[in-house]
C-alpha positions as a Markdown table, in Angstrom:
| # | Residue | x | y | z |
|---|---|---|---|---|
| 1 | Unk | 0.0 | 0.0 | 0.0 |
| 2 | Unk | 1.2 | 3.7 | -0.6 |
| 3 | Unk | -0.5 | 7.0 | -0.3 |
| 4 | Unk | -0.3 | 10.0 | -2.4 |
| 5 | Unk | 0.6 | 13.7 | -1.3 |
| 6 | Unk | 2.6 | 12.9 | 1.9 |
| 7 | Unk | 0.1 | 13.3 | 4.6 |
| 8 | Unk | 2.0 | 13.4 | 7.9 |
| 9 | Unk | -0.9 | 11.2 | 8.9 |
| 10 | Unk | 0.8 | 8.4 | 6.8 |
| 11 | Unk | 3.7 | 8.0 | 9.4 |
| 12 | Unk | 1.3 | 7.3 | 12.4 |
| 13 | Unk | 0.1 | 4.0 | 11.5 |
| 14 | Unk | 1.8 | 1.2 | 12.0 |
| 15 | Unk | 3.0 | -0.1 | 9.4 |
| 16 | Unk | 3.8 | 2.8 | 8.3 |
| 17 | Unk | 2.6 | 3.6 | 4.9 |
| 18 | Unk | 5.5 | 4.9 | 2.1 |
| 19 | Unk | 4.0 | 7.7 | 0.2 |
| 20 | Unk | 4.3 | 10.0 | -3.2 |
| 21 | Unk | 5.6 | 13.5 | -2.4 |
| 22 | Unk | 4.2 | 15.6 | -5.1 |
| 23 | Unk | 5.9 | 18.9 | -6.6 |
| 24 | Unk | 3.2 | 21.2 | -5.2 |
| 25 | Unk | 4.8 | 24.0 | -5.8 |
| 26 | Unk | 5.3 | 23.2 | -9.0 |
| 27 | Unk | 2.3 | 22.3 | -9.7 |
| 28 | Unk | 1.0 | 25.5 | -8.6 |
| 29 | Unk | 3.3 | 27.7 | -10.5 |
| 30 | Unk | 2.3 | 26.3 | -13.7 |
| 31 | Unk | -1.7 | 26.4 | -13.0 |
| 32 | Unk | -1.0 | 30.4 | -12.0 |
| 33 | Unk | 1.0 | 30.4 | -15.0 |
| 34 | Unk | -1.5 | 28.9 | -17.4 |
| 35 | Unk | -4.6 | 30.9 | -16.0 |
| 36 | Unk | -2.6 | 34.2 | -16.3 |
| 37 | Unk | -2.2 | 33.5 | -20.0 |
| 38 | Unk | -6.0 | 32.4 | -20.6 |
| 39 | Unk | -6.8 | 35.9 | -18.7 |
| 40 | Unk | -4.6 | 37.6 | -20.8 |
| 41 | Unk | -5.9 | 36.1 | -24.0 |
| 42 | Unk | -2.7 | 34.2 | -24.7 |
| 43 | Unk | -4.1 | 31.0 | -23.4 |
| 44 | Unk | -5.0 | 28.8 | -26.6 |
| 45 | Unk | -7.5 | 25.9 | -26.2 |
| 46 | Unk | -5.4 | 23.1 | -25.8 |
| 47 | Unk | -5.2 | 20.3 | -24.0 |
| 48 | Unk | -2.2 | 20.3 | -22.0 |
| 49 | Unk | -0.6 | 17.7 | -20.2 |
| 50 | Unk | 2.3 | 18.3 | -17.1 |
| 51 | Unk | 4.4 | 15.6 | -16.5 |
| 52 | Unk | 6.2 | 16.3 | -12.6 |
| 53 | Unk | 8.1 | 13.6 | -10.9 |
| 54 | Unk | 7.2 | 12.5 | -7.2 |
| 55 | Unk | 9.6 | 11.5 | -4.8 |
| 56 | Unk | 8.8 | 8.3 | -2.4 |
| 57 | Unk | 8.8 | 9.0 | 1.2 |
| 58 | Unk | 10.1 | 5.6 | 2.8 |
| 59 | Unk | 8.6 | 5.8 | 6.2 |
């Protein structure tokens, strides 16, 4: 079993539970970034797809 988003609840039970740290910051950076081009009227209707690598926490 493994979790997603590194909860600090994952490291409580017992076993403990490995989990996916994700790039939230990253993550975020590129949403602001795309919604500031849409409002802007640079954003073109495209599907995009992010790829952003997650680290596993070993707990």
């Amino acid at each position: 079993m493994i979790t997603i988003d590194d909860l600090p609840l994952a490291g409580v039970y017992n076993p403990r539970i490995p989990t996916i740290a994700q790039p939230i910051d990253e993550i975020a950076q590129n949403a602001y970034r795309q919604l500031m081009r849409h409002i802007e009227g640079e954003g073109r209707k495209v599907k995009m797809v992010n790829n952003y690598k997650g680290k596993i926490v070993e707990r």
